[in-house]
DSSP file (Angstrom, degrees, kcal/mol; ACC not computed):
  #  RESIDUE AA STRUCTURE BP1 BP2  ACC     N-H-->O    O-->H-N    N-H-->O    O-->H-N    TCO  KAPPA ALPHA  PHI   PSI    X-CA   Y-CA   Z-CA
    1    1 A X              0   0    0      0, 0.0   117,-0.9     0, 0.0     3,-0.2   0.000 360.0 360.0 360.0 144.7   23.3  -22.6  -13.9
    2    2 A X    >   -     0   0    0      1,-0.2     3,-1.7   115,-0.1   115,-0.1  -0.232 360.0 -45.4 -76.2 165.7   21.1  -22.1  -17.1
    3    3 A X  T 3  S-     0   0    0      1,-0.3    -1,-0.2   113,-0.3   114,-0.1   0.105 112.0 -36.5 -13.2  88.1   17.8  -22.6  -18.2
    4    4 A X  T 3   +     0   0    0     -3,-0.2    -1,-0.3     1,-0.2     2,-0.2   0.690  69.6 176.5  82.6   4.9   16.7  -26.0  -17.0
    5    5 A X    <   -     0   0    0     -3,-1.7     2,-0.6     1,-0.0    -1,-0.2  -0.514  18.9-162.8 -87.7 122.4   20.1  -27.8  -17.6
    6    6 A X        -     0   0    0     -2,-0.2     4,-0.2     4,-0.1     3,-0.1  -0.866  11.0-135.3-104.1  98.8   19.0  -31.6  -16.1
    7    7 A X    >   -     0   0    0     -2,-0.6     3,-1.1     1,-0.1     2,-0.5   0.195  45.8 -69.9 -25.9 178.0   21.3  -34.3  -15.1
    8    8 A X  T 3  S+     0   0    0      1,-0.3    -1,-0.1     3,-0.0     3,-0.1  -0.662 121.6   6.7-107.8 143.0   20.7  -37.8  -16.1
    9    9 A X  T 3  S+     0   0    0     -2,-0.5   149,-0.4     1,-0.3     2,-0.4   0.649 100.3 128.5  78.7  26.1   17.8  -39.6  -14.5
   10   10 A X    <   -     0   0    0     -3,-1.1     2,-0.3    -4,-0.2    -1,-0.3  -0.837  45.5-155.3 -96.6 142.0   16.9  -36.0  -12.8
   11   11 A X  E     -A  156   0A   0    145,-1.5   145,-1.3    -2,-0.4     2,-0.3  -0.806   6.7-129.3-127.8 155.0   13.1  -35.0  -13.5
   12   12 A X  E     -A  155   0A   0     -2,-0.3     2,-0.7   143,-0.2   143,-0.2  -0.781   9.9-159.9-134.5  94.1   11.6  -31.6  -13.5
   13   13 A X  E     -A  154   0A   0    141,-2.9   141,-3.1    -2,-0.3     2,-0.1  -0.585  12.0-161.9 -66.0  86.9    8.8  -30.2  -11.8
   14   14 A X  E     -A  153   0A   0     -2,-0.7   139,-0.2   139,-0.2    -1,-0.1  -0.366   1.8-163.9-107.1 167.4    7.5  -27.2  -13.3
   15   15 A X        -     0   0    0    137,-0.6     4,-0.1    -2,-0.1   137,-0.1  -0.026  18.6-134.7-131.9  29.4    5.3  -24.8  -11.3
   16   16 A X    >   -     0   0    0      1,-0.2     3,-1.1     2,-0.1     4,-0.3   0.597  18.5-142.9  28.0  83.8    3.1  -22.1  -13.1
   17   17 A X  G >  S+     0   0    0    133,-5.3     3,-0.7     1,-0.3    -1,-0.2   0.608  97.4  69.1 -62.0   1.7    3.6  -18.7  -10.8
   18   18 A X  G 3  S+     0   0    0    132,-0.4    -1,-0.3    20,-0.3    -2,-0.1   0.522  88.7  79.6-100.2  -9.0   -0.1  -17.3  -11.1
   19   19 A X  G <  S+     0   0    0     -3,-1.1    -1,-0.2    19,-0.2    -2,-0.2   0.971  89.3  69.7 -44.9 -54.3   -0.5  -20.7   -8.8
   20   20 A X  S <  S-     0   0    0     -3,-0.7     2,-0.2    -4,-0.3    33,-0.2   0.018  70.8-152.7 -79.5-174.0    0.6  -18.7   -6.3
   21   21 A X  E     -G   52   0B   0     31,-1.3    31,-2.1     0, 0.0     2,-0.3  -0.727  43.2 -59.1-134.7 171.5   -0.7  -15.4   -3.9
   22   22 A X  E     -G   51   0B   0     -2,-0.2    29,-0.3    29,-0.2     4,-0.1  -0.552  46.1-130.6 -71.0 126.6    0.6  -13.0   -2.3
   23   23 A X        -     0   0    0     27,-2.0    -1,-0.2    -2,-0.3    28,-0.1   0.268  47.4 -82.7 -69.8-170.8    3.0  -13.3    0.6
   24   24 A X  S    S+     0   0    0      1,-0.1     2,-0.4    25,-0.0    -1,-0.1   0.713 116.5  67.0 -67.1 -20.5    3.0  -11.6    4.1
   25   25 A X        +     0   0    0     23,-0.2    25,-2.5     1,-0.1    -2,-0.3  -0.886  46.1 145.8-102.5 122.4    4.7   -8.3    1.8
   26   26 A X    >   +     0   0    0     -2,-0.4     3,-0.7    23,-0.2    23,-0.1   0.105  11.5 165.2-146.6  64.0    3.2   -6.5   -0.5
   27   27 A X  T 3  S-     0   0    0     20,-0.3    -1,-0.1     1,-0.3    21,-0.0   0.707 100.8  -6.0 -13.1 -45.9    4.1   -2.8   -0.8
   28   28 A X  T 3  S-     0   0    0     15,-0.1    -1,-0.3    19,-0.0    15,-0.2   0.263 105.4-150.4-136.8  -1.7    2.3   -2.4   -4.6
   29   29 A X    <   -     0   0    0     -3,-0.7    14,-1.1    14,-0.1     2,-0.5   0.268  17.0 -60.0  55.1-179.1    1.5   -6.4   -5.0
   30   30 A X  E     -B   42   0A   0     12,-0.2     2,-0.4    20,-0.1    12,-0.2  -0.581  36.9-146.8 -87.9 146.9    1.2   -8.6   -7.8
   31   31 A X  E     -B   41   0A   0     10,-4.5     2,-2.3    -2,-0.5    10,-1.1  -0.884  21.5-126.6-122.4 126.7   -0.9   -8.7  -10.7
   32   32 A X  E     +     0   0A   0     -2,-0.4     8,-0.2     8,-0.2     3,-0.1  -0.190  43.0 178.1 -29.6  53.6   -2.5  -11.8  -12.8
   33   33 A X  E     +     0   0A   0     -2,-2.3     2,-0.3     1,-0.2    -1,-0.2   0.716  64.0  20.4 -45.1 -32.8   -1.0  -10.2  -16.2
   34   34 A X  E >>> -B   39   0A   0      5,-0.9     4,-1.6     1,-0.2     3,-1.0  -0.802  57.4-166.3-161.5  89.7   -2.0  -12.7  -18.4
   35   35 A X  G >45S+     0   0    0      1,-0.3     3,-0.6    -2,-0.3    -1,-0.2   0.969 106.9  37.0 -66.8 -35.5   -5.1  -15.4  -17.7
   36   36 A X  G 345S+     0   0    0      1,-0.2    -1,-0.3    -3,-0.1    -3,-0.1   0.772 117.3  51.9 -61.6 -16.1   -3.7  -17.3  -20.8
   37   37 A X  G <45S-     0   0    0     -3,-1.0    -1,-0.2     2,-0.1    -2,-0.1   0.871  89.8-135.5 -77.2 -28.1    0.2  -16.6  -20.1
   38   38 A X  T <<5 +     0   0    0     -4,-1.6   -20,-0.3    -3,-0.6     2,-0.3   0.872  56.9 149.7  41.8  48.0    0.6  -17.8  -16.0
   39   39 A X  E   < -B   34   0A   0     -5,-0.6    -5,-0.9   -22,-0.1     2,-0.3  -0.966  33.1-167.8 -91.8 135.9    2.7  -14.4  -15.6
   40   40 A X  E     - C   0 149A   0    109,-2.5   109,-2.8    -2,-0.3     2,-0.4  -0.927   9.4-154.7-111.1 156.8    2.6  -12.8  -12.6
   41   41 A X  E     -BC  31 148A   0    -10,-1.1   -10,-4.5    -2,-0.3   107,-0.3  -0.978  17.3-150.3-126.2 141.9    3.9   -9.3  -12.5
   42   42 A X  E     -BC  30 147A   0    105,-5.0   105,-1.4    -2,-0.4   -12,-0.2  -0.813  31.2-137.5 -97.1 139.4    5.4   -7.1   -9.7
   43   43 A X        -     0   0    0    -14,-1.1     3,-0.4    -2,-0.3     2,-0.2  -0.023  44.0 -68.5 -78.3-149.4    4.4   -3.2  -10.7
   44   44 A X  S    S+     0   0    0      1,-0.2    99,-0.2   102,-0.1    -1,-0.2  -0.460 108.9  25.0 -99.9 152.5    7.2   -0.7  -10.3
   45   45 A X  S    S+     0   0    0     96,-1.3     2,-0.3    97,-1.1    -1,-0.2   0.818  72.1 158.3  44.0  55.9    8.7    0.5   -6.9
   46   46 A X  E     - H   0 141B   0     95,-1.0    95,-1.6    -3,-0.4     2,-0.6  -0.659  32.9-146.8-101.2 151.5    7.9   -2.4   -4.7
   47   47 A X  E    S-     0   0B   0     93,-0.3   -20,-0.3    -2,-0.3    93,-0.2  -0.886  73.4 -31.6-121.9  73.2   10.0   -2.9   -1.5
   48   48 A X  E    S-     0   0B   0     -2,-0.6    92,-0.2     1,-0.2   -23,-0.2   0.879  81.5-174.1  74.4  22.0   10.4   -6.7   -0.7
   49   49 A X  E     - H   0 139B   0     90,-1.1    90,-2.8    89,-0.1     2,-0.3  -0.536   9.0-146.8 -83.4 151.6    7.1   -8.1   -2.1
   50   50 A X  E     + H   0 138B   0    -25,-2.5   -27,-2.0    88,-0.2     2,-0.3  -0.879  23.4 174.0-113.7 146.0    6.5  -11.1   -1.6
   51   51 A X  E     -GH  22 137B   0     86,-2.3    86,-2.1    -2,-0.3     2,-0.4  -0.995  13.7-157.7-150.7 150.0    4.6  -14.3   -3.4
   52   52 A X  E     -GH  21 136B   0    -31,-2.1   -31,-1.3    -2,-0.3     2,-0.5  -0.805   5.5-165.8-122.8 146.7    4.5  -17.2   -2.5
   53   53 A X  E     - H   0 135B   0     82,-1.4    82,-3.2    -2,-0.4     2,-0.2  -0.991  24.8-131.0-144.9 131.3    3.6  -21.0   -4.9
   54   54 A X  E     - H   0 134B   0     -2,-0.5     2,-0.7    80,-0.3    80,-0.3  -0.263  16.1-125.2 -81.5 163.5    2.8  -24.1   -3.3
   55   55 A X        +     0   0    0     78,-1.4     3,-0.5    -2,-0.2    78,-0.1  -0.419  39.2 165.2-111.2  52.6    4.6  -27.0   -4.4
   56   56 A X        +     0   0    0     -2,-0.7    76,-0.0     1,-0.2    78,-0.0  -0.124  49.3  52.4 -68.3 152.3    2.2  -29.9   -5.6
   57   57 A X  S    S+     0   0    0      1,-0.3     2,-0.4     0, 0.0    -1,-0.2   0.346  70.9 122.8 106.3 -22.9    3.1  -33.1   -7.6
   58   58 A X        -     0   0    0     -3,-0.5    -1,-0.3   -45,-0.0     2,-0.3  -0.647  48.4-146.2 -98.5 148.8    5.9  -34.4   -5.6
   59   59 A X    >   -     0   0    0     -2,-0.4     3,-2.6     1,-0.2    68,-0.3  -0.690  30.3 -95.5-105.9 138.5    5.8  -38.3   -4.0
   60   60 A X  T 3  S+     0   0    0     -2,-0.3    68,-0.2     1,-0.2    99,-0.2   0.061 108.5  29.3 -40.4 147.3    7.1  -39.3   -1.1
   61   61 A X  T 3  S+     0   0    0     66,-3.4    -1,-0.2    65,-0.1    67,-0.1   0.380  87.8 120.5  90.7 -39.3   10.7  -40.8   -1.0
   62   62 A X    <   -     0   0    0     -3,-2.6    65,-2.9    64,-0.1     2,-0.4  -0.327  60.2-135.8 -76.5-171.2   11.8  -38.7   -4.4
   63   63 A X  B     -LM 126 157C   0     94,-1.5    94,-1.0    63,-0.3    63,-0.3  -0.860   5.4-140.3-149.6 102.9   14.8  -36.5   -3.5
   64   64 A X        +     0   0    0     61,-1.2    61,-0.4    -2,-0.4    92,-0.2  -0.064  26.5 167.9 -71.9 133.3   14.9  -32.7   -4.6
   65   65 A X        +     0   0    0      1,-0.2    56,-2.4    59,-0.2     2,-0.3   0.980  60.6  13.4-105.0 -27.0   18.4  -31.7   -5.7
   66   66 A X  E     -D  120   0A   0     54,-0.3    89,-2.1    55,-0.1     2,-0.4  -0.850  60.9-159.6-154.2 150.7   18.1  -28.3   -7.4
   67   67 A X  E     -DE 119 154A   0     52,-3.2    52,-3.0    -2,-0.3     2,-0.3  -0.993  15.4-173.0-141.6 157.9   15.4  -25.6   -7.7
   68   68 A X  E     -DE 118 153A   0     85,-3.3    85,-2.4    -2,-0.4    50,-0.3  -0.922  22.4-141.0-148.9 178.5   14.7  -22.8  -10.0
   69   69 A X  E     -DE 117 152A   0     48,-2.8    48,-2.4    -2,-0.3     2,-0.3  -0.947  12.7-167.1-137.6 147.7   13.0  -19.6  -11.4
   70   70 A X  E     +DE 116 151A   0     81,-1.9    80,-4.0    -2,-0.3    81,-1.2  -0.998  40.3  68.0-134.0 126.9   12.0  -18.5  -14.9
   71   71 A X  E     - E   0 149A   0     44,-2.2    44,-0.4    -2,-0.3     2,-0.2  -0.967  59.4 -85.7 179.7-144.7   10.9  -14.9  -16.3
   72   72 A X  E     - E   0 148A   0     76,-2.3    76,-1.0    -2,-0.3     2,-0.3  -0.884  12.7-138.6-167.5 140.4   12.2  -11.2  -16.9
   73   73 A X  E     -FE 113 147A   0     40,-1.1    40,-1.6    74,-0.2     2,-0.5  -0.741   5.8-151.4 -94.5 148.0   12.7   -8.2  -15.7
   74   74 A X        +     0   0    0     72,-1.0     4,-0.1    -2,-0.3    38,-0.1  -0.825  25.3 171.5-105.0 106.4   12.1   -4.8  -17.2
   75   75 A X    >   -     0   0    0     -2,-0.5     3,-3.5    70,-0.1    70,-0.2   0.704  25.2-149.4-109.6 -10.8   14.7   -2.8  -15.5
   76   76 A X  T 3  S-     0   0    0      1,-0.3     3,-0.1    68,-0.2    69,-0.1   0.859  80.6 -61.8  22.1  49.3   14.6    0.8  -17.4
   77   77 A X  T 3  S+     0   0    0      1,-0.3    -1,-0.3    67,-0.1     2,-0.2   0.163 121.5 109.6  69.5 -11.4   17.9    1.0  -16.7
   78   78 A X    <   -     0   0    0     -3,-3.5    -1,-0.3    65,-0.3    31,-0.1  -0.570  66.3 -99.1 -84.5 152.0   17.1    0.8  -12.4
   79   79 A X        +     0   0    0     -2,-0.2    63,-1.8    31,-0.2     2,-0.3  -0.231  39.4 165.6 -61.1 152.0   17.8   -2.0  -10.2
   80   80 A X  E     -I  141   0B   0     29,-0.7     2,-0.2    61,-0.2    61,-0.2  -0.908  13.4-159.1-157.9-170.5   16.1   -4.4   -9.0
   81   81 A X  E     -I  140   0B   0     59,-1.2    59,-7.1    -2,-0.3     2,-0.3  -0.960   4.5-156.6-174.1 143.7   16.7   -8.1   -7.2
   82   82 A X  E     -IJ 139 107B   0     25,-1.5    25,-2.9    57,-0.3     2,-0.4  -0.974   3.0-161.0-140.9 149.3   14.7  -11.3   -6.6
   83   83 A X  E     -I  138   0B   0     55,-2.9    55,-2.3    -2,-0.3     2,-0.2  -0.967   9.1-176.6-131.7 100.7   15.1  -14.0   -3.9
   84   84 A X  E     +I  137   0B   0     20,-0.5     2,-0.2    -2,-0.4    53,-0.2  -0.617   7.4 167.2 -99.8 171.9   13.8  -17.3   -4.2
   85   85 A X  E     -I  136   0B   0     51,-0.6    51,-0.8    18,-0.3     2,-0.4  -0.780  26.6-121.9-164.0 136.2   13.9  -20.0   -1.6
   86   86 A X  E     +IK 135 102B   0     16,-1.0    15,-5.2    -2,-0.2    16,-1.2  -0.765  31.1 177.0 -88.6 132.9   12.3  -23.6   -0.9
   87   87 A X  E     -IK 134 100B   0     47,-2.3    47,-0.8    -2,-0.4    13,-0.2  -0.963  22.8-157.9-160.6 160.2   10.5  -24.4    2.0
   88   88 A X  E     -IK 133  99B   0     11,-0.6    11,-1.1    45,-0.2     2,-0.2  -0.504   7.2-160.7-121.6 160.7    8.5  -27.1    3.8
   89   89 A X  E     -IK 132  98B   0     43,-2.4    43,-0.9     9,-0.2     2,-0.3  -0.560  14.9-171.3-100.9 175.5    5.9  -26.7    6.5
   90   90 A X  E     -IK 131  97B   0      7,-1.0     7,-3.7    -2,-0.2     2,-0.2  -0.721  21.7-114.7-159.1 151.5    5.3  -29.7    8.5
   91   91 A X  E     + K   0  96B   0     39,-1.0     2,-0.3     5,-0.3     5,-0.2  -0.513  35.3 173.9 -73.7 128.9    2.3  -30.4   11.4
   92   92 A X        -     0   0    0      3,-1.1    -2,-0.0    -2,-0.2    38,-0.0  -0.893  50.3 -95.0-141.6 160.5    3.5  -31.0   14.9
   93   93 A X  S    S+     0   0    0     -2,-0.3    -1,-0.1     1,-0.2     3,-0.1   0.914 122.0  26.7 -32.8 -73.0    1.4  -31.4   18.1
   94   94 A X  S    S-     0   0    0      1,-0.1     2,-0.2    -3,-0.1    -1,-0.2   0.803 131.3 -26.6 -66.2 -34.2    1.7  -27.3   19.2
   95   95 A X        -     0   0    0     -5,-0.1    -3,-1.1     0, 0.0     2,-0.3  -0.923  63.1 -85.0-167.6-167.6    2.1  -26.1   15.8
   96   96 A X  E     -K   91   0B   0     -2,-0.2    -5,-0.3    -5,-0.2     2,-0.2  -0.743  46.2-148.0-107.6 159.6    3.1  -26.2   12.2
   97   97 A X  E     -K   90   0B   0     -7,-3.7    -7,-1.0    -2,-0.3     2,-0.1  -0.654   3.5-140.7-120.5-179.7    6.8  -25.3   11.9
   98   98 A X  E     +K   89   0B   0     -9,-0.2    -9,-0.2    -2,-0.2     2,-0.2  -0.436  20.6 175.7-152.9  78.8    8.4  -23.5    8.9
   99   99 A X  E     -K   88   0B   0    -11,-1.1   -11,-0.6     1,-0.1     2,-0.1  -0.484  30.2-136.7 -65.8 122.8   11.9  -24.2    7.2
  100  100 A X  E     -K   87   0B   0    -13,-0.2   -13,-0.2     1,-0.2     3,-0.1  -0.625  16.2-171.2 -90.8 170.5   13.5  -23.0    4.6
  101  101 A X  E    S-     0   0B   0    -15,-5.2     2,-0.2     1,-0.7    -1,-0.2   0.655  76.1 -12.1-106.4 -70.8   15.4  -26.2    2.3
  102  102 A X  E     -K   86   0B   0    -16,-1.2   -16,-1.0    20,-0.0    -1,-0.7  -0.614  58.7-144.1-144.2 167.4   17.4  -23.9    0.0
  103  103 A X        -     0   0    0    -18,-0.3   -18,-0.3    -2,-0.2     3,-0.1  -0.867  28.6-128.5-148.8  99.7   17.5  -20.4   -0.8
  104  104 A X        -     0   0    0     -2,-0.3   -20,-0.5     1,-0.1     3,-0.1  -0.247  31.4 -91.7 -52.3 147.0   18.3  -19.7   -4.3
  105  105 A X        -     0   0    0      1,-0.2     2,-0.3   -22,-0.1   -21,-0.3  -0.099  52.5-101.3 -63.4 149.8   21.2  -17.1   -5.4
  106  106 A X        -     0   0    0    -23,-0.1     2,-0.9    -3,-0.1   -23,-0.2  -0.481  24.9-145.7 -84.8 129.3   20.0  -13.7   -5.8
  107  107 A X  B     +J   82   0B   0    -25,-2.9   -25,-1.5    -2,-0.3     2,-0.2  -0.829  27.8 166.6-102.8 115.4   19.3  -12.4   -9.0
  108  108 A X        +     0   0    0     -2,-0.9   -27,-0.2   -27,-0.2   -29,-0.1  -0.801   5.7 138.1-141.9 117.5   20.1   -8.6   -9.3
  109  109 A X        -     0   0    0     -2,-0.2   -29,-0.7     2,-0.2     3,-0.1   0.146  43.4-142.0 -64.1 171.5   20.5   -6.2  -12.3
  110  110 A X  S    S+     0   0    0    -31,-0.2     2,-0.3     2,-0.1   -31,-0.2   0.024  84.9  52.5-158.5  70.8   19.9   -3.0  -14.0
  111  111 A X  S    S-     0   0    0    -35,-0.1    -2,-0.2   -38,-0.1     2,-0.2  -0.837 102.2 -70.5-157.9 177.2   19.2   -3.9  -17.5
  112  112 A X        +     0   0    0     -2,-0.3     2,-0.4   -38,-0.1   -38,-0.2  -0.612  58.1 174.4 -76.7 141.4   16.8   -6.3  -18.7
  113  113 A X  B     -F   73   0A   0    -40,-1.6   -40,-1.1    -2,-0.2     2,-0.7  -0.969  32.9-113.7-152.5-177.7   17.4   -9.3  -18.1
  114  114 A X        -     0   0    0     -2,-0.4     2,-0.4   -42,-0.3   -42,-0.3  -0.897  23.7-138.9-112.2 103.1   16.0  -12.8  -18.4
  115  115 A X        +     0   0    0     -2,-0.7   -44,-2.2   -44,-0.4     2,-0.1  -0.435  48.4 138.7 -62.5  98.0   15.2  -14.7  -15.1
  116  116 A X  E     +D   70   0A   0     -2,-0.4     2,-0.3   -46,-0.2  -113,-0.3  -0.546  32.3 162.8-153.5  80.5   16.5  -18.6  -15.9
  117  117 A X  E     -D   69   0A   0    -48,-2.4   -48,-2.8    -2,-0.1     2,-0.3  -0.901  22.2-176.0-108.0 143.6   18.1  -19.3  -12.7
  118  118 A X  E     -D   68   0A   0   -117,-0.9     2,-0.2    -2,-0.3   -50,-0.2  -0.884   1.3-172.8-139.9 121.8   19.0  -22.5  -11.1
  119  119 A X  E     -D   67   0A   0    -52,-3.0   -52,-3.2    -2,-0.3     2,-0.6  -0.574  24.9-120.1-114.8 150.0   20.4  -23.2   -7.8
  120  120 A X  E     -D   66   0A   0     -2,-0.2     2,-0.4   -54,-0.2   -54,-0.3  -0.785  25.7-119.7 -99.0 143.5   21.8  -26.4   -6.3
  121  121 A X        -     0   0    0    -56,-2.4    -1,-0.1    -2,-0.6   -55,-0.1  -0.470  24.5-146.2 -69.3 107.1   20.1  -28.0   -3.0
  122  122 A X  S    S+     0   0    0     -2,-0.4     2,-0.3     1,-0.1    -1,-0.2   0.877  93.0  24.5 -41.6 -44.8   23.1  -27.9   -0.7
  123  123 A X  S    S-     0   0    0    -22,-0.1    -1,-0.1     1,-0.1   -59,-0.0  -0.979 101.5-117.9-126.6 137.1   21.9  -31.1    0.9
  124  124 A X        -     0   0    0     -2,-0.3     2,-0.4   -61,-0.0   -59,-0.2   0.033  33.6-137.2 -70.7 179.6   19.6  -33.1   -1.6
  125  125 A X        -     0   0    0    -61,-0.4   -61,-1.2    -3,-0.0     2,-0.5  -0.995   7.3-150.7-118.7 135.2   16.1  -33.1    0.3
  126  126 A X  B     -L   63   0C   0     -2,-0.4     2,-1.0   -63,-0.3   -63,-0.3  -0.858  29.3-116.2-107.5 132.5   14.3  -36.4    0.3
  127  127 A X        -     0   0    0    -65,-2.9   -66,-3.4    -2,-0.5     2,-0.3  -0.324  34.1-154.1 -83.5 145.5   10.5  -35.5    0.4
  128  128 A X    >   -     0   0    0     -2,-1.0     3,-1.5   -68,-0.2   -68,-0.0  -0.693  23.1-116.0 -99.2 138.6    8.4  -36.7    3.5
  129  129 A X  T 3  S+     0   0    0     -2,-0.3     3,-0.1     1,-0.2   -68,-0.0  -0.436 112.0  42.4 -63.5 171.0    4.8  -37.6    4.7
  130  130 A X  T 3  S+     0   0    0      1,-0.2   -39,-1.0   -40,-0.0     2,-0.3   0.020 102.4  98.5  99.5 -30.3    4.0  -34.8    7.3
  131  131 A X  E <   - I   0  90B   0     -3,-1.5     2,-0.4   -41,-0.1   -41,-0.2  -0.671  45.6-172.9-112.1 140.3    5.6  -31.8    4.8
  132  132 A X  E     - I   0  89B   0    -43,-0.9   -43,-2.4    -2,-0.3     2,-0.3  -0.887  16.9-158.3-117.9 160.3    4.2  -29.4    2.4
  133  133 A X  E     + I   0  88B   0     -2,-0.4   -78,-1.4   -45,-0.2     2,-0.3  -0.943  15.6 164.9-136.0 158.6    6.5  -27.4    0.4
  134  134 A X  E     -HI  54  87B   0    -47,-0.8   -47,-2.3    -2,-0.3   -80,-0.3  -0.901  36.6-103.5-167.8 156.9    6.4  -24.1   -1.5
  135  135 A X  E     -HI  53  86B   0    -82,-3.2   -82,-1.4    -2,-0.3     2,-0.4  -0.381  26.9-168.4 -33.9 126.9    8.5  -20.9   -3.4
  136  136 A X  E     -HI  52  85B   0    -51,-0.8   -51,-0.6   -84,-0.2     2,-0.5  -0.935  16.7-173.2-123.9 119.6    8.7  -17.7   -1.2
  137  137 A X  E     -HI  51  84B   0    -86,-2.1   -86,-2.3    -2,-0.4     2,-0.3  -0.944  13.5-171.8-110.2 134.8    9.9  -15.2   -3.7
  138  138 A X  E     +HI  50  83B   0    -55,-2.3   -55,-2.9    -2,-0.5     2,-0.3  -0.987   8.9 171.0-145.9 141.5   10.8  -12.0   -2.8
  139  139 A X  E     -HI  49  82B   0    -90,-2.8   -90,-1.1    -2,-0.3     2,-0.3  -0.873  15.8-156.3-153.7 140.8   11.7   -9.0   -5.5
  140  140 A X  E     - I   0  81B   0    -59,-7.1   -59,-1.2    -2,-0.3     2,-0.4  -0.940  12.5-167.4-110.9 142.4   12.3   -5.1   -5.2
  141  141 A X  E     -HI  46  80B   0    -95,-1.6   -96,-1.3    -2,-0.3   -95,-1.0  -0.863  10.5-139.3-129.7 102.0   11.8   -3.3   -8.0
  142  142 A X    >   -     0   0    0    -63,-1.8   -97,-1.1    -2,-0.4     3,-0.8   0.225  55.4 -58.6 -51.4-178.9   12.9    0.8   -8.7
  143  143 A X  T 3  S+     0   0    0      1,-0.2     2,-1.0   -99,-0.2   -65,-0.3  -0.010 127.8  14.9 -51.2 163.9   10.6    3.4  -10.5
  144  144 A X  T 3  S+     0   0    0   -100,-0.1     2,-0.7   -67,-0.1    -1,-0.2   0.552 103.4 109.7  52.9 -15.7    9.8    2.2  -13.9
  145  145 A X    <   -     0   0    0     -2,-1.0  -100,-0.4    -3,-0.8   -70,-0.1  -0.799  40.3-174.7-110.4 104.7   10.9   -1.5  -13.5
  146  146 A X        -     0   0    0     -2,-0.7   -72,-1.0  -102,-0.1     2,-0.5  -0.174  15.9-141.8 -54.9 161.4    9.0   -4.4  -13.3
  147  147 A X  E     -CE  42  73A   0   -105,-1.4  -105,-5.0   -74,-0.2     2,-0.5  -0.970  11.2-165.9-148.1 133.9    9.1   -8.4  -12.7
  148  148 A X  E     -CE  41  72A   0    -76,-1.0   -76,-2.3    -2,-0.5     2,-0.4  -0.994   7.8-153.7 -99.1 112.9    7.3  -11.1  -14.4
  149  149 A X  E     +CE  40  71A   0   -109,-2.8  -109,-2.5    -2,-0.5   -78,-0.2  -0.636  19.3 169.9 -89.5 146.0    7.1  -14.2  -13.2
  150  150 A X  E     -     0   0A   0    -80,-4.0  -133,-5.3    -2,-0.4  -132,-0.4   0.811  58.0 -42.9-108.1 -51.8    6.5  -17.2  -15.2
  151  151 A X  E     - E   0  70A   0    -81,-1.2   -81,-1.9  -135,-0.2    -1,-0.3  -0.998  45.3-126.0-165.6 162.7    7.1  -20.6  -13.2
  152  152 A X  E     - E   0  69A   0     -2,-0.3     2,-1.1   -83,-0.2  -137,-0.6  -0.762  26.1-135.2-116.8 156.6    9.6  -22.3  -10.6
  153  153 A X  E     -AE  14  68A   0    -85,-2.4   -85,-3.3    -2,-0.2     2,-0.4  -0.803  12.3-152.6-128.6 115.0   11.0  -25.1  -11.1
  154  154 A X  E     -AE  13  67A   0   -141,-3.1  -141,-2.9    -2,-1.1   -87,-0.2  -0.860  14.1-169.5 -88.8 131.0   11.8  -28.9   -8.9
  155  155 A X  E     +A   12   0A   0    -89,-2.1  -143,-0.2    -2,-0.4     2,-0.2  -0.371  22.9 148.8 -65.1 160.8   14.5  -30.7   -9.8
  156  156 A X  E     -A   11   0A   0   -145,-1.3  -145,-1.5   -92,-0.2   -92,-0.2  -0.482  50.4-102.3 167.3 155.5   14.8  -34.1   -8.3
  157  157 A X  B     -M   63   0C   0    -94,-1.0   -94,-1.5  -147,-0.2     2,-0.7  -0.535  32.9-133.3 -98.7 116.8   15.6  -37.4   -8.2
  158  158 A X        +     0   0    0   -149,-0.4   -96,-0.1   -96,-0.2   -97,-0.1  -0.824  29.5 174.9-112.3 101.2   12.5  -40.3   -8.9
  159  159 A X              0   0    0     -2,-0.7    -1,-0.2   -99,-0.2   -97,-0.1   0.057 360.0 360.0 -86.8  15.1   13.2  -42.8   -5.9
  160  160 A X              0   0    0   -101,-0.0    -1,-0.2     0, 0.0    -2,-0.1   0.169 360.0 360.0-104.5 360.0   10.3  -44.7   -6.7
C-alpha cells in the first residue's frame, strides 16, 4: 500500500523516528542526522541494527488497523532490507511480557528507493489499559548504503 492511503473515518498517528533509540542491535548504530529534520540514519554495512520508537498518543478503546514506515534508502547500487513490526509490552505480576501485533512486509532493494510502506493489522488491535506499544525496526545495509528514517506511522480506528 502507498504513502498514507487512509480509509474513511481511519485516523493517523504519525511518529517522528529520532523519538526513538537504539535497539538491543547495533553493529555501526544510528545517527541523529538532522536536529531540525527527525531523520535517523543507519551508516553503511550494518548487520540487523536495530531501533526502536515508542508509541505515544493512542487512547484506550481506539482500534489499530494498519501501520507504516516513511524514508529512503541510499543503496549505491547494494542491497539492503528493513523490517518493521508493532508491539505491545504489558505488566504482569512476574514480569512484563513482549508481543509482537503485526510485523510489517519487508522492504528490500538495490537502487534507491523511497520507504512509504504500509501494512495491514491482520487482526485489528483494540488498544488496552495495562499495554505500551512501540516500532522495532530492523535494517541491513551493504558498503556504501544507507537508511534514513523519517517517522512510523498508526492507523486506526477512533472508538471514542
Amino acid at each position: 500500500m502507498g504513502r498514507n492511503q487512509r480509509d474513511e473515518g481511519e485516523l493517523i498517528l504519525q511518529i517522528p523516528a529520532m523519538t526513538g533509540r537504539a535497539g538491543a542491535t547495533a553493529s555501526v548504530g544510528y545517527v541523529n542526522t538532522g536536529v531540525n529534520t527527525n531523520l535517523v540514519t543507519l551508516a553503511p554495512s550494518a548487520t540487523a541494527d536495530t531501533w526502536v520508537i515508542p508509541i505515544t498518543g493512542l487512547r484506550e478503546g481506539q482500534v489499530i488497523t494498519k501501520i507504516g514506515i516513511s524514508g529512503q534508502a541510499e543503496s549505491a547500487g547494494n542491497a539492503f532490507t528493513v523490517d518493521y513490526a508493532l508491539r505491545a509490552t504489558t505488566a504482569a505480576a512476574g514480569d512484563c511480557t513482549d508481543a509482537a501485533i503485526q510485523a510489517g512486509t519487508q522492504i528490500g532493494a538495490s537502487a534507491d528507493t523511497e520507504l512509504a510502506h504500509t501494512t495491514a493489522v491482520a487482526t485489528p488491535h483494540q488498544v488496552i489499559d495495562g499495554e505500551s506499544y512501540y516500532m522495532l525496526i530492523t535494517c541491513t545495509t551493504a558498503v556504501n548504503t544507507d537508511i534514513q528514517l523519517q517517522h512510523v506511522t498508526i492507523h486506526f480506528d477512533d472508538a471514542n
